[in-house]
C-alpha positions in Angstrom: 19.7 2.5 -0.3 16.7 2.2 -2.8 15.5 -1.3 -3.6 12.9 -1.7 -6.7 10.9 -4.6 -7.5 9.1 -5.1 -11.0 6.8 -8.2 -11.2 8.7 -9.6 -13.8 11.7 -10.1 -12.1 10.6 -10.5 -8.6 7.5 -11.9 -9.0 8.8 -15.6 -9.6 7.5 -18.4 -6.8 11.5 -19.4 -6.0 12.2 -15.5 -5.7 9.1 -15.2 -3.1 11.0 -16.9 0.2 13.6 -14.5 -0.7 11.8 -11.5 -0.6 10.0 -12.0 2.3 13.2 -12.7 4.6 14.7 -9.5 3.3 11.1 -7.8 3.9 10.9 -9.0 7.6 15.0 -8.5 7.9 13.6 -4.7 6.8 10.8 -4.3 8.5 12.7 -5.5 12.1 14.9 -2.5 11.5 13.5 1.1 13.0 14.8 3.5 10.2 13.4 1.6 7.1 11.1 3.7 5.1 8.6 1.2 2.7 7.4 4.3 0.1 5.5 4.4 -3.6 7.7 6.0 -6.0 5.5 9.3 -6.0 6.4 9.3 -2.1 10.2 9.0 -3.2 9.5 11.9 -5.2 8.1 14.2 -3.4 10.5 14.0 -0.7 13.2 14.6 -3.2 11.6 17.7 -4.6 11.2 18.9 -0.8 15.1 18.0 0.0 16.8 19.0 -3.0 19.9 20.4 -1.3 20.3 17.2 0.4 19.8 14.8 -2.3 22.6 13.6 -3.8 22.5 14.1 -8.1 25.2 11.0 -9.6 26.6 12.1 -13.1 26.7 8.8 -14.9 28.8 10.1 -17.9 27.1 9.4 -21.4 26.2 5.9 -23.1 29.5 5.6 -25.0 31.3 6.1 -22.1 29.1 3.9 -19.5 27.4 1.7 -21.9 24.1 2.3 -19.8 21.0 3.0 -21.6 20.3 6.8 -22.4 18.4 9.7 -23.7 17.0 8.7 -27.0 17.1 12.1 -28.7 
């Protein structure tokens, strides 16, 4: 599992007891990697074969956000 955090949305004083309980919930376990994004990446570009590749289908179909061109 990946977990993000953007200081808009976690950054909020009531959000900040909640972060740190699930950061020292995470941190007591022994196969939690903390990593910066360009970590994330370089470890996918090193385990291709292993990463899994999700096929979301296209906006009109998901209604997520897409490719603008």
């Amino acid at each position: 599992m990946v977990t993000s955090l953007h200081a808009r949305i976690s950054g909020h004083a009531g959000r900040v007891r909640v972060l740190d309980r699930f950061l020292s919930y995470a941190k007591s376990k022994g196969d939690v990697w903390f990593a910066r994004k360009d970590e994330i990446v370089r470890y996918v570009l090193a385990n291709r074969a292993g990463t899994p590749v999700v096929d979301r289908g296209s906006p009109s179909v998901t209604g997520l956000p897409g490719p603008t061109g």
